[in-house]
Backbone as a chain_set.jsonl record, in Angstrom:
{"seq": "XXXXXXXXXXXXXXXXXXXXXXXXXXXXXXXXXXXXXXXXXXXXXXXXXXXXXXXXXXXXXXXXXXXXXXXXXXXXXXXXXXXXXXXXXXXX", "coords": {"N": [[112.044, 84.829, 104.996], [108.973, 84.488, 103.33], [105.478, 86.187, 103.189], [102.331, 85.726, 102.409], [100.394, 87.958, 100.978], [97.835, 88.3, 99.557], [96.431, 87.359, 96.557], [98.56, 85.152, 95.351], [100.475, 86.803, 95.395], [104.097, 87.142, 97.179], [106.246, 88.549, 99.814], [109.018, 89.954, 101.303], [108.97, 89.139, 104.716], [110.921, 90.118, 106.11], [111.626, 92.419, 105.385], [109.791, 94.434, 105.991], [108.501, 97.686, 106.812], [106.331, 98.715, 108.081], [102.703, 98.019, 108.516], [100.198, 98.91, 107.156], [96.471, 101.181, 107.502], [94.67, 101.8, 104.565], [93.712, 104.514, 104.231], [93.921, 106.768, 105.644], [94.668, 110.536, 104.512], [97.467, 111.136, 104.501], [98.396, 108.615, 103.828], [97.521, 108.258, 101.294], [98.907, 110.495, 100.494], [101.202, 109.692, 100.477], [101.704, 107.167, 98.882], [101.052, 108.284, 96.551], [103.404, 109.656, 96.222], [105.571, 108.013, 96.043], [104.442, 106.436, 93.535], [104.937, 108.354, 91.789], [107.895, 108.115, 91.863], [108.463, 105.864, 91.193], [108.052, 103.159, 92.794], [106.025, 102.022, 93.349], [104.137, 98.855, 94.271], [101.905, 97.296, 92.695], [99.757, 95.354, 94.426], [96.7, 94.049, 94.205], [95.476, 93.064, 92.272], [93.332, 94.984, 90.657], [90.891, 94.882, 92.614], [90.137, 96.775, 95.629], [92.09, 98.991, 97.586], [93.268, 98.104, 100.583], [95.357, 97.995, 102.529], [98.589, 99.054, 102.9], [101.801, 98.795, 102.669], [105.382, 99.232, 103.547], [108.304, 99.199, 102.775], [112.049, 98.207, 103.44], [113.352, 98.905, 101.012], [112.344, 101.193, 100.025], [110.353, 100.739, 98.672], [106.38, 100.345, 97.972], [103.979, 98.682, 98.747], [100.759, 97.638, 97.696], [98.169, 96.338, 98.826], [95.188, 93.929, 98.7], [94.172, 93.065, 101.047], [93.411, 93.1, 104.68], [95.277, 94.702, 107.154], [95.425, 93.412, 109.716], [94.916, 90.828, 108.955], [97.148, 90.597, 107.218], [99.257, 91.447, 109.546], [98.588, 89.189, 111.25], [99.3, 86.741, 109.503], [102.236, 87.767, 109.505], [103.224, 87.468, 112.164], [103.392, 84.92, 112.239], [101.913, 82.543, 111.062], [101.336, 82.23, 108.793], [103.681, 82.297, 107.174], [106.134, 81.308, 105.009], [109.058, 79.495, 104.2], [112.043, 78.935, 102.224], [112.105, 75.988, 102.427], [109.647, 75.329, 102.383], [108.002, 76.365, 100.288], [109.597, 74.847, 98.184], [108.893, 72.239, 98.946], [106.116, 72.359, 98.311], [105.837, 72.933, 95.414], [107.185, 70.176, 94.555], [105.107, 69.326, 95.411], [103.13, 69.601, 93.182]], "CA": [[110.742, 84.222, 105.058], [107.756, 85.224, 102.911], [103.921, 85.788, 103.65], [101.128, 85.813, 101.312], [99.98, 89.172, 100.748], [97.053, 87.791, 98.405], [96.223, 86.469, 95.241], [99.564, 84.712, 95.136], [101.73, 87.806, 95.74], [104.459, 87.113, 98.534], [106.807, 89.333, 99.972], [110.297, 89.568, 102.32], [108.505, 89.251, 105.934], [112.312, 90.787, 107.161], [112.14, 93.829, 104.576], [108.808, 94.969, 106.322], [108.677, 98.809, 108.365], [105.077, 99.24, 108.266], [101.629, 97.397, 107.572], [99.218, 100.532, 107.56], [95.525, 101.186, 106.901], [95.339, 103.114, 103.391], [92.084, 105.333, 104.075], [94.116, 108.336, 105.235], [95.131, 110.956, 103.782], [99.067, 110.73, 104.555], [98.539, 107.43, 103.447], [97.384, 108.238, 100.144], [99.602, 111.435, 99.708], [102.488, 108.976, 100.773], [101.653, 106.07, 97.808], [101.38, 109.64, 95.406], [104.534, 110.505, 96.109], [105.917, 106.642, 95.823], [103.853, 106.601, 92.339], [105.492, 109.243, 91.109], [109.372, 107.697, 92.129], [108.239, 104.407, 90.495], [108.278, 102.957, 94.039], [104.667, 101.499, 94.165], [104.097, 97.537, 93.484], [100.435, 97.103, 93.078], [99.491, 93.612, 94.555], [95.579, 94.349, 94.518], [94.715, 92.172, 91.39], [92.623, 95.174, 90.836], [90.434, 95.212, 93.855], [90.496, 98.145, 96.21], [93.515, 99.029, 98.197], [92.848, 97.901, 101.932], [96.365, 97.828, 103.13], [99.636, 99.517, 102.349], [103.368, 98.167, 103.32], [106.434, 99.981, 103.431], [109.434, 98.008, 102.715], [113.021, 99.022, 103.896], [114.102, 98.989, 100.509], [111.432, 102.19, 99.747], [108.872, 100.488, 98.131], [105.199, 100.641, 98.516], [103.573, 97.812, 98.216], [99.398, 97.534, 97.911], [97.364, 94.955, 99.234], [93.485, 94.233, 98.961], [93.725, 92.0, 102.184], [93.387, 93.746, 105.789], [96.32, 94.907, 107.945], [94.832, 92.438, 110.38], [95.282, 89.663, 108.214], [99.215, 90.613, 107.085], [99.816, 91.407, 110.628], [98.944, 87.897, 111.275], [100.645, 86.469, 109.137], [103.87, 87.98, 110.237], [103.04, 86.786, 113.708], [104.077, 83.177, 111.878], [100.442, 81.416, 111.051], [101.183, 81.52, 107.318], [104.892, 82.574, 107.283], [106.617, 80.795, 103.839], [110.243, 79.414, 103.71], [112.275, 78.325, 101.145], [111.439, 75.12, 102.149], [107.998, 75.208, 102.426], [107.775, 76.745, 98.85], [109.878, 73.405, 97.3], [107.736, 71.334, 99.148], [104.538, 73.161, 97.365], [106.177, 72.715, 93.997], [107.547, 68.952, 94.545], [103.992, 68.095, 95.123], [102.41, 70.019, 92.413]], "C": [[109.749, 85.077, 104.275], [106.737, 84.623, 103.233], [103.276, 86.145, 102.648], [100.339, 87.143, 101.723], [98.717, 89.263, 100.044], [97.113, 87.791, 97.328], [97.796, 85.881, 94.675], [100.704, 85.444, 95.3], [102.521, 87.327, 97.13], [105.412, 88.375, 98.197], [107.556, 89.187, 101.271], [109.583, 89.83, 103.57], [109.887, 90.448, 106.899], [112.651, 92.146, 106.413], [110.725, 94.957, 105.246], [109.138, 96.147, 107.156], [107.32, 98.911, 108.757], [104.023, 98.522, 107.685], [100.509, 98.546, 108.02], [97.808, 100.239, 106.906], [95.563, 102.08, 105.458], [93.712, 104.068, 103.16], [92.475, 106.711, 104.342], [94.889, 108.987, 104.763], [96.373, 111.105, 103.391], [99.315, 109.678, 103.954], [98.613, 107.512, 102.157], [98.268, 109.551, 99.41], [101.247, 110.411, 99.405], [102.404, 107.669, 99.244], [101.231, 106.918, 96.525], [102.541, 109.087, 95.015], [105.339, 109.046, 95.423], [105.652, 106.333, 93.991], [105.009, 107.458, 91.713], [107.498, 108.455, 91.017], [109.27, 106.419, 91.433], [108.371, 103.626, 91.467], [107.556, 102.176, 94.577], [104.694, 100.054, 93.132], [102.157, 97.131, 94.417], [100.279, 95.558, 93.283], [98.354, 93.536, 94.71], [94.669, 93.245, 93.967], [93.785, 93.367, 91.061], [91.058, 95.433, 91.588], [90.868, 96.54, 94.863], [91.343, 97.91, 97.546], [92.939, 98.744, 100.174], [94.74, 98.357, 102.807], [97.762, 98.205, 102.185], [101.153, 99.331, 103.057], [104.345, 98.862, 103.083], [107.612, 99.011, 104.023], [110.789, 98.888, 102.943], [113.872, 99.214, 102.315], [113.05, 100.788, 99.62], [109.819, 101.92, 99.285], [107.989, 100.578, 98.605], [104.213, 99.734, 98.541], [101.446, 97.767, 98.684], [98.681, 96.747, 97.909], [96.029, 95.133, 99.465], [93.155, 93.393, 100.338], [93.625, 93.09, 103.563], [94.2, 94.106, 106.353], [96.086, 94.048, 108.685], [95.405, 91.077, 110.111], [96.871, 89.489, 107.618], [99.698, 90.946, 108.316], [100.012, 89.906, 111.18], [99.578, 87.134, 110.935], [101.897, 86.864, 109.139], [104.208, 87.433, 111.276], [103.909, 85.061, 113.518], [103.023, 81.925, 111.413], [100.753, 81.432, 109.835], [102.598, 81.945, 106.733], [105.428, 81.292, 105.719], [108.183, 80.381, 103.926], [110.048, 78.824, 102.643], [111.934, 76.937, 101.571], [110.448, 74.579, 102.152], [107.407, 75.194, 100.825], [108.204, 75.194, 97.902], [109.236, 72.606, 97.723], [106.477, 71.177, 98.325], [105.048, 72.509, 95.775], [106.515, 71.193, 93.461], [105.92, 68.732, 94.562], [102.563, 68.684, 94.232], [102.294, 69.313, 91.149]], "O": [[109.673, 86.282, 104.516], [106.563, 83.433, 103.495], [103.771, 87.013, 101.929], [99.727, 87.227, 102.788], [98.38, 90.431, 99.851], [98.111, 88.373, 96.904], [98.136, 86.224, 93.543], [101.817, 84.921, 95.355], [101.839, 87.117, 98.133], [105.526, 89.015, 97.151], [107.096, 88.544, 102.215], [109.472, 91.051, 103.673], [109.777, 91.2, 107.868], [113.628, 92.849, 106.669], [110.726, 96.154, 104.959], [109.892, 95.983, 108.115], [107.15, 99.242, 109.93], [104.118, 98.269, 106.484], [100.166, 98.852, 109.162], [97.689, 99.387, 106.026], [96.415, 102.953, 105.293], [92.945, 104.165, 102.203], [91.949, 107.686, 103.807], [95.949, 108.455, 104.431], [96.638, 111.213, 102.194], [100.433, 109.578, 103.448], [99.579, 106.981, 101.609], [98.366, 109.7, 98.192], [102.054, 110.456, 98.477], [103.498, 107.521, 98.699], [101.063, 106.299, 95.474], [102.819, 108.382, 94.045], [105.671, 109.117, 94.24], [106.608, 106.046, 93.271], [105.956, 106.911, 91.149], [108.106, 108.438, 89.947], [110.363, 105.967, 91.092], [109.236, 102.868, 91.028], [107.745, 101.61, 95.654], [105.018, 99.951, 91.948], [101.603, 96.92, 95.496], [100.613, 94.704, 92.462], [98.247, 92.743, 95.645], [93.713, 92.67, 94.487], [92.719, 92.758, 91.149], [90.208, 96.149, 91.058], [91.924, 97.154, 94.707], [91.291, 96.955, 98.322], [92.135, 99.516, 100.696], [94.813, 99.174, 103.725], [97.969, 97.772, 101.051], [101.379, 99.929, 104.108], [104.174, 99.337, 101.96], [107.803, 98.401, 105.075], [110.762, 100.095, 102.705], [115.018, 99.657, 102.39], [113.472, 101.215, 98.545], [108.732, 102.48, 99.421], [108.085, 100.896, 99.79], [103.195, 100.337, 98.201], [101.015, 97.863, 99.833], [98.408, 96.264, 96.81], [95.553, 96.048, 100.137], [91.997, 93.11, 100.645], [93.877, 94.221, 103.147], [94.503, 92.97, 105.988], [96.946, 93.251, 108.31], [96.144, 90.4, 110.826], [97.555, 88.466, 107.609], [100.909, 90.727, 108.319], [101.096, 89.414, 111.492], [100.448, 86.628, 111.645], [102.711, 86.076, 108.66], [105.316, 86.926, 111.451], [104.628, 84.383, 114.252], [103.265, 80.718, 111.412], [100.421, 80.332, 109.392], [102.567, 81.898, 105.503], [104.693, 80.305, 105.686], [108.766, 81.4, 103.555], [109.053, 78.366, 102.082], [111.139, 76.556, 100.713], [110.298, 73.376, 101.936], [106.66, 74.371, 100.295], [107.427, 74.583, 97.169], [108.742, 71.92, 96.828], [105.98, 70.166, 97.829], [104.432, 71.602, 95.214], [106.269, 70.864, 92.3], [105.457, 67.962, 93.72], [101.387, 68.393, 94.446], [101.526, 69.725, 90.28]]}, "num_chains": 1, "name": "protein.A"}
């Protein structure tokens, strides 16, 4: 299942370990270190980093939306299958 992460970015709801604030400093030594490994997938659009995900496959992923708001949506309020997605596209 994927959730909308914003501006069109989704991502594996079942690869998720962590939806974190990214204000402290562990946070930001931790999406360094990620940087540096090639590890980090900016999903910001340019906007400033609100929220930072840690995926079981290492990645880092950076989101301008709230933890709040991707917590929710995990919960299942905007949750994505595959057939939700062909639906979207059949009636595009």
């Amino acid at each position: 299942m994927f959730i909308n992460i914003g501006f069109g970015n989704f991502i594996n709801s079942q690869q998720i370990i962590s939806i974190s604030r990214s204000d402290s400093a562990p946070m930001k030594r931790m999406v360094q270190i990620a940087k540096e490994n090639n590890n980090v997938i900016d999903a910001t659009q340019g906007r400033k980093t609100k929220t930072i995900i840690v995926m079981t496959s290492s990645h880092v992923i950076l989101s301008a939306l709230l933890p709040e708001t991707i917590a929710s949506r995990c919960e299942g309020k905007h949750i994505y299958t595959e057939e939700i997605r062909k639906e979207e596209d059949e009636n595009e």
